[in-house]
N, C-alpha and C positions, 0 to 999 in steps of 0.2 A: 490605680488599676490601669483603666485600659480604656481610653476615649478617643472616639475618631468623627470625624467631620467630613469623610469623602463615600460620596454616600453609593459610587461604584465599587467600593469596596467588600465582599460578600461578605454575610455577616459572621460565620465560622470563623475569617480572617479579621474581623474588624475587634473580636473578642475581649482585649484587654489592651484598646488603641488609646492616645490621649489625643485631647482637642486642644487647641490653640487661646488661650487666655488674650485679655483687654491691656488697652494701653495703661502703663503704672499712672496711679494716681498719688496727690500728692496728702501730706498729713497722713503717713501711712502712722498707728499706735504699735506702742513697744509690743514686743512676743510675752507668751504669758512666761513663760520658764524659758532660763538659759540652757544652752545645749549642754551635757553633761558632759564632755569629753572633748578631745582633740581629733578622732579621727574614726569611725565605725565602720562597717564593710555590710555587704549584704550577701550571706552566703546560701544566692539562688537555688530552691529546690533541696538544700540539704537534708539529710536525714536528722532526726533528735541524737539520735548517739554518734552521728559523725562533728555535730557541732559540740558536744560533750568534750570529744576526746579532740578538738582541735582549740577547743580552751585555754585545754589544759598544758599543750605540747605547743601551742604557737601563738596565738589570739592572746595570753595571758603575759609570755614574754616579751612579745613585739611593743603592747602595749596600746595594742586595739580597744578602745574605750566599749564598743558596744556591737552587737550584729542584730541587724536586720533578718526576722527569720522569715518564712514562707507561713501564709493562714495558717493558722493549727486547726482549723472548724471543716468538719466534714463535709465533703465536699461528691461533687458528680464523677461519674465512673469515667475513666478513658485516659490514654498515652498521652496527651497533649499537657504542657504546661499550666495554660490558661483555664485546664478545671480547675486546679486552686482555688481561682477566684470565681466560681459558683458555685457558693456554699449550700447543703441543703438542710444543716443542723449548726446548734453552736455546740454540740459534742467535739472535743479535741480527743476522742478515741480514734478515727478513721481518718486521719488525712495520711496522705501518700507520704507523709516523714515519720510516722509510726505513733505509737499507744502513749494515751497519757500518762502513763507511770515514763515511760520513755522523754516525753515533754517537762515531767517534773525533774529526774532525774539531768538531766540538759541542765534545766534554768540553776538549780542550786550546783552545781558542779562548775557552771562558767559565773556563776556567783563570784564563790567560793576564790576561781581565778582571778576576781576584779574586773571579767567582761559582762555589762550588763544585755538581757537580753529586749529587745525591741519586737512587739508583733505587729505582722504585718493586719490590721481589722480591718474586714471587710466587711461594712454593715448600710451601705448603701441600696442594697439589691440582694436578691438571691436566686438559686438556677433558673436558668429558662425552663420554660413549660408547664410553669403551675403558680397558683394565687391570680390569677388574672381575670379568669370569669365571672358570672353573674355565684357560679357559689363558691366555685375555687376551688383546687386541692390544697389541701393544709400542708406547709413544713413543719418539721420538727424542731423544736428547737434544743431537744436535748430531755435525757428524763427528768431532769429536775426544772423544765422552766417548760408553759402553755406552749400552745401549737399556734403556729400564724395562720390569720384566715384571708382571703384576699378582702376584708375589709380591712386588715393592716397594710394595703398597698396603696399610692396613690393611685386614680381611675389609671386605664390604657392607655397611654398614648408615645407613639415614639418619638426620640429626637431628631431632625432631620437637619440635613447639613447644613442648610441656613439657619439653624437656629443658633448656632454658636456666634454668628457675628450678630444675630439680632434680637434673641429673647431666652433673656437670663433664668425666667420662669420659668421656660419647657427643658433647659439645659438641668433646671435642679427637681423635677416636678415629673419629665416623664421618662421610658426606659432606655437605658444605654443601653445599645445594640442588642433590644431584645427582652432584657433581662427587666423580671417583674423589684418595681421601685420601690422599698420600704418608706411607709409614710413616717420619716423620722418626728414630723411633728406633733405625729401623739403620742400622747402620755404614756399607752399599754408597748408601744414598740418603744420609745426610749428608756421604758423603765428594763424592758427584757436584753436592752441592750447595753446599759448599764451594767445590767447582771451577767452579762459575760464579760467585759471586761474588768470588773471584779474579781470575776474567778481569775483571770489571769494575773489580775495584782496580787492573788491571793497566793500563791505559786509563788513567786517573787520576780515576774517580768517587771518591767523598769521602764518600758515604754510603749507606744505604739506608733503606726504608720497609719493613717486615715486612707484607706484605699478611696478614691475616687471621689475627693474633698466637693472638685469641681463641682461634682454633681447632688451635693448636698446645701441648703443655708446655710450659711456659716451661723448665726443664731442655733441650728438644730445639731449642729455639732458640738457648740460649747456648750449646749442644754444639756448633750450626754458627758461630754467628758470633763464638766464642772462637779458633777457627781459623784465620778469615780477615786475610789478611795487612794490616799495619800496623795504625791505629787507628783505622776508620770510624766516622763518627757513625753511630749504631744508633735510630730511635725504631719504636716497636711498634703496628698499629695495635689495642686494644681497647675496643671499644664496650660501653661499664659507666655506664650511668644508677641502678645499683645493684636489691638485691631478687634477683639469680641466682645461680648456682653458681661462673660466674668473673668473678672480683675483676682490674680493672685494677691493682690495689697487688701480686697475683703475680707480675708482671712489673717492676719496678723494678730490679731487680737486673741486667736484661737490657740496660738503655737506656733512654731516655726514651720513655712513654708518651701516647697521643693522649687528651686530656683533652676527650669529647664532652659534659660535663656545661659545659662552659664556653660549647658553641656553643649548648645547651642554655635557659642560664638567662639568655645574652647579650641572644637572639635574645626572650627571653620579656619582658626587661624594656624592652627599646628598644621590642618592640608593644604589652603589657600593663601594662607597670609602671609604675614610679618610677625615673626614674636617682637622685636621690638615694638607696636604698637601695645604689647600688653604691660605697659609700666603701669599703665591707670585702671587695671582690668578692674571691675568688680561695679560699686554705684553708678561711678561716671558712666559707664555703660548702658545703664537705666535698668540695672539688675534690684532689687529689693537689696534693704539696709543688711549690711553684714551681720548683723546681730541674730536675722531672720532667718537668711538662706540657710536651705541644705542642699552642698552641691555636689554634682558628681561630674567622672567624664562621659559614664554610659550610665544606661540601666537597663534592667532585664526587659524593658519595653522598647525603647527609640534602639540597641542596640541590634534589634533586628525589624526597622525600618519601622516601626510605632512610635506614635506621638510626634514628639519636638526634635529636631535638628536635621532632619531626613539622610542624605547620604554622607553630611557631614560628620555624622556623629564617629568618634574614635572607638573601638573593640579589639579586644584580647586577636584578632586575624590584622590588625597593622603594626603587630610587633612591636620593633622598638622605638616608633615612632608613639606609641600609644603606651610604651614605658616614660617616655620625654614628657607628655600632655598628665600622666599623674604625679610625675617628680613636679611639675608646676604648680598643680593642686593642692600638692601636699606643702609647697614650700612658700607659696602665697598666701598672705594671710586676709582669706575674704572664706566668712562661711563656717557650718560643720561640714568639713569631707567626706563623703562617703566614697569606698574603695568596691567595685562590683567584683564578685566572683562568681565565674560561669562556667556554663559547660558547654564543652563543643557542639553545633549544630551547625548542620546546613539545611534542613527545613526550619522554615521559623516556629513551627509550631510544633515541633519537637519535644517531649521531656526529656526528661533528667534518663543520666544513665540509668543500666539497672545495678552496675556494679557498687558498691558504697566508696568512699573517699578512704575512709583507712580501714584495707579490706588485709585482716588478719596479720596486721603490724608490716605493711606494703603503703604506700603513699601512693592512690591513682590518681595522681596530679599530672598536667600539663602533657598528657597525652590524646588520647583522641575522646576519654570518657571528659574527665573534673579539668578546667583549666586552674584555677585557682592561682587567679590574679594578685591576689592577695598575699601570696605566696613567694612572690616572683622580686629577686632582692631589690630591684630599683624602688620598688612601692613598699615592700615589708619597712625596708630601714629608713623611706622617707618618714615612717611611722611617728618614732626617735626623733625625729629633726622637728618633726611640726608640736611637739610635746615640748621639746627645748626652748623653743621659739617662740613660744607662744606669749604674745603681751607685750611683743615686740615688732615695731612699722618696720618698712622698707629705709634700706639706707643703701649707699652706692652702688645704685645704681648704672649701669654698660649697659651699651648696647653695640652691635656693627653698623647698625643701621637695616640691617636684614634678620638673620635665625639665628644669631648669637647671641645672648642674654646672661647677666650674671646679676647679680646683686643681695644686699645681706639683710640679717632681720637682726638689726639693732648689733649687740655683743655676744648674740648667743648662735649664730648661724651664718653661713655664705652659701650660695651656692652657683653655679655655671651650667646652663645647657646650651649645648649646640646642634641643632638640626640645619647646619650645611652640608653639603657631602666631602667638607674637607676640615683639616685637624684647627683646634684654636689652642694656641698657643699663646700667655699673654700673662703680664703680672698686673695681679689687683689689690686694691685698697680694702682692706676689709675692716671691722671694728673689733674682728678677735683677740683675744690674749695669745700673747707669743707660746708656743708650741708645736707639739705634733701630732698632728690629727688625720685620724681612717677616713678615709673618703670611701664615704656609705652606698654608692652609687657600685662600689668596685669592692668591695668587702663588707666584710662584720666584724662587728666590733663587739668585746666580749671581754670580761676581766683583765681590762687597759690594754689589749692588744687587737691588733685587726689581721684582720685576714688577708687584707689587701693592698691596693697602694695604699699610702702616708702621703701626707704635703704636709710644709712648715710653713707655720705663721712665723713674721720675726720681727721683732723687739718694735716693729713701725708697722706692724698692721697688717704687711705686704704678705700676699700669697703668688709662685709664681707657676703656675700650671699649664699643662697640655691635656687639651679633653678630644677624644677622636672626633671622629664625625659620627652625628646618629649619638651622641652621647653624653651625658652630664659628669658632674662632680660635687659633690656636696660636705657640707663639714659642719659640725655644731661641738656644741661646747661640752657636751656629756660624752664624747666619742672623743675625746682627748688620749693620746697614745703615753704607757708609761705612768709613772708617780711623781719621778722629780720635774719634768718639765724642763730639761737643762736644752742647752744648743744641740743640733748633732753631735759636735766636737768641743771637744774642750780648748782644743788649742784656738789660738787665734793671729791671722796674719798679717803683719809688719810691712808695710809700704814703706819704704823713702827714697829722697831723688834727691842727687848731687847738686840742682841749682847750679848749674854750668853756662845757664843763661842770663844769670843774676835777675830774676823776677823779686822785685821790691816786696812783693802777698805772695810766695806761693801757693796756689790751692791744686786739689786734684780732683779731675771730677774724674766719673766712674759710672758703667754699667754692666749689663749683662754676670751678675756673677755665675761662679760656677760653684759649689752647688747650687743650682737655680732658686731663688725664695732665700738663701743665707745672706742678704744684704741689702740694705733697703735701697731704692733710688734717692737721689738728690737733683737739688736743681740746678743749671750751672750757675757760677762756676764751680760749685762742690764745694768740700771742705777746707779749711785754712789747714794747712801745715805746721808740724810745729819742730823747733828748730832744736837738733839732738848733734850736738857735736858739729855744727857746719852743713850737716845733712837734713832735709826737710822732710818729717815720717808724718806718718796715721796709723794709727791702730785700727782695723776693720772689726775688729770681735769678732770673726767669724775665722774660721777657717777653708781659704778658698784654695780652689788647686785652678782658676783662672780668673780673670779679671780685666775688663777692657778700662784704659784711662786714656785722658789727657792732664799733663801736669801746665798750669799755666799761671799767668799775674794778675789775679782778681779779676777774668774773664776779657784779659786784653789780649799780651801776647800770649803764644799757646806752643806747644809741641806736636806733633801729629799724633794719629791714635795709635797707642800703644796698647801691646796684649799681655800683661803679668801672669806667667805660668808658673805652678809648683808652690812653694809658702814664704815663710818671710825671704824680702829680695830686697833688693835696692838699683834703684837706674842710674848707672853712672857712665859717664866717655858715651853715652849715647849708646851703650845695650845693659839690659838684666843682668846681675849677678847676685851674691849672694853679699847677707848683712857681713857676714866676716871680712871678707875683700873688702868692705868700705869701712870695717873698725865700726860698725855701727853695733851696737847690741839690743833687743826687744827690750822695752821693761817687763 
């Protein structure tokens, strides 16, 4: 939800802020269930029938494991986002994304598609204004379950902003900003809150988000959702930048963990930093074990100045800079990823359009209503890569020493970003199989063809690319261009040198080819020659139309660099000709 610690902050603004978590501790215990998926998205504020039809037409294809919905539980009247989360029923008839027939329709429809869906639960607190007194006003909890009395709350008392570095007890015991506490540790409130999220297993949602983890025992959370039938994925939300009284590593035991220190430092080094310092991002950092995290580069709280990361945090208004920070996300393997989808605001306490998302077969994306980040190709097709990838470490690693960064996930992926203001050009070592492959960052890829550029792997690994500035490249193994996998060319070009200096080895070393990536490097002094009629060739396999050499004697004496233009050639009297003039023939 939404927890704040600064206690000049007025409380209409403080509404769904997060507070700052304790230093990691150690002997953190495994997560109860593994994250289900590769990658989920939170599609902020959406309607029930916009998430339906975005299932079915994008979220299903792309290969988005799961979405993050908004409360389904009725909730307080008003324009502002942050009613959501002051629920005053657990009827999922009236919340601002529409009718439970609406809500059922949605879950089995992105069923159906293979996207599971995640609710966001809010069962920490309920609206301001009532259950608080000596008799209380009662909420509803829905017609089918009793009315809360304010003996189901814990007594009155607020949290005040020293309490987060000093007392764990009033951080989970009394009300965030306001809002009356449900006593989760008894029995009559965790039994009725059990019974809703029942009902929503019952439906066929697939997980939940624990709104406001921080401000519950962890005991009183797995008391409730120990209960809940089958095996929901569980993740917690706790905002721990560390230095407080509760530790996000309390919560492990419960389910996976929202790891705000990731969007934290993501967000810190893609404005201030160095990416080459992100070769180690993830534990070493003193982030929660990868098995735990769930990470993002925003969220629908810190991206408009709530909670953790402050003005560091990256948002859909830094462009393509904030496309570069979830190509990293997506392509680093620490964490479940989550991909945020928002919508334009410049009050932060804004809602949602009133227009819908696919409003009468129109896409209102990426204009001034729906951003839909999610949407947007650098992060849609990272989708693919981190899917491919998955179950596979870091390997070659680059760096410049500054904002250029490349390196692969085992045999199944490479990828390059560069956030200099200038182009990298560079050939790399990768673990791929030789082919041709869509570079996802710049197209799509689609029944073996891309939309966009291509780059070749070749026969040694080598990939040799230019990536602008401001901009990535990425390749995996399921975005393979074509069926046979053959060279660009069939033909292949014929070096040889007349030996006019009588070198006892000739070898020839060689770079820069042209087509760029059609030939691997070597070290010097290159290849040994081999001897055709008096003439000393190489076969390159490749078909080059240029070629820088030196021919020399087993890296002693040398010829100056030489530049082989056009296809098979031979160097003779000291210029280029062709194999015929030397009586040479290819094999």
């Amino acid at each position: 939800m939404h927890n704040h610690n600064n206690a000049s902050t007025p409380q209409w603004r403080q509404c769904l802020v997060g507070a700052l978590g304790l230093l990691a501790l150690s002997g953190a215990p495994a997560m109860a269930q593994p994250s289900p998926g590769d990658t989920f998205v939170h599609l902020f504020e959406w309607r029930w029938s916009d998430i339906a039809t975005e299932c079915e037409q994008h979220l299903g294809p792309k290969g988005y494991a799961g979405i993050q919905v908004s409360p389904p539980q009725e909730h307080i009247q008003g324009g502002a986002w942050w009613t959501r989360y002051q629920p005053v029923s657990f009827s999922i008839d009236n919340s601002r994304s529409g009718t439970r027939a609406e809500f059922v329709d949605m879950v089995n429809r992105c069923n159906a598609a293979g996207v599971d869906i995640y609710v966001d639960a809010v069962i920490n607190h309920m609206a301001a204004g009532a259950g608080t007194g000596t008799n209380g006003s009662n909420y509803s909890a829905g017609s089918s379950y009793p009315r809360f009395s304010s003996y189901d709350f814990h007594p009155a008392c607020d949290i005040n902003g020293s309490d987060y570095a000093n007392d764990a007890w009033r951080v989970r015991h009394c009300r965030l900003v306001g809002l009356p506490d449900l006593d989760t540790g008894a029995s009559y409130v965790r039994q009725e809150l059990i019974n809703y999220l029942n009902d929503m297993v019952s439906i066929g949602v697939k997980g939940f988000r624990i709104d406001a983890s921080k401000h519950m025992s962890p005991t009183d959370i797995n008391a409730i959702t120990n209960q809940v039938n089958g095996n929901p994925y569980i993740f917690q939300e706790v905002i721990d930048l560390g230095g407080e009284a509760v530790s996000a590593y309390e919560y492990l035991n419960g389910g996976d963990v929202t790891e705000f220190k990731y969007s934290a430092e993501l967000g810190n080094q893609f404005k201030n930093g160095q990416l080459s310092y992100l070769s180690s991002f993830g534990e070493a950092w003193g982030f929660l074990d990868d098995q735990s995290a769930v990470v993002f580069t925003d969220n629908h709280d810190n991206q408009r100045g709530h909670g953790a990361g402050g003005s560091n945090v990256l948002t859909y208004k830094d462009g393509s800079l904030y496309d570069l920070a979830n190509v990293f996300m997506l392509a680093w393997p620490y964490g479940y990823p989550k991909v945020m989808s928002s919508f334009d605001f410049s009050d932060t306490d804004a809602g949602p359009p009133s227009a819908p998302v696919h409003n009468n077969g129109n896409l209102n994306c990426y204009g001034s209503d729906w951003k839909c980040e999610h949407r947007w190709r650098p992060i849609a097709n990272m989708v693919a890569f981190r899917s491919a990838t998955a179950g596979h470490g870091v390997n070659n690693w680059w760096d410049n020493g500054g904002n250029q960064i490349a390196f692969g996930r085992g045999s199944a992926g490479f990828v390059v970003i560069n956030r200099e203001g200038y182009a990298l050009t560079q050939t790399f070592n990768t673990a791929l199989p030789e082919g041709e492959y869509c570079n996802v960052i710049d197209g799509d890829f689609s029944a073996g063809t891309c939309s966009g550029e291509t780059v070749w792997v070749n026969n040694q690994g080598q990939v040799n690319v230019s990536v602008a500035a401001m901009s990535a490249m990425a390749i995996h193994i399921n975005a393979r261009v074509g069926e046979g996998q053959t060279p660009p060319t069939s033909d292949s070009t014929y070096v040889c040198y007349d030996n006019a200096n009588g070198y006892n080895n000739p070898h020839m070393y060689y770079w820069s080819p042209s087509p760029s990536g059609a030939l691997g490097s070597v070290n010097w002094p290159g290849v040994a020659l081999t001897n055709n009629g008096g003439y000393f060739c190489f076969d390159t396999g490749a078909d080059l139309t240029s070629l820088n050499i030196v021919f020399n004697d087993n890296g002693g004496a040398q010829t100056a660099d030489l530049t082989m233009n056009g296809g098979n050639t031979c160097y003779q009297g000291g210029q280029w000709t062709t194999l015929a003039n030397c009586g040479v023939s290819a094999p």
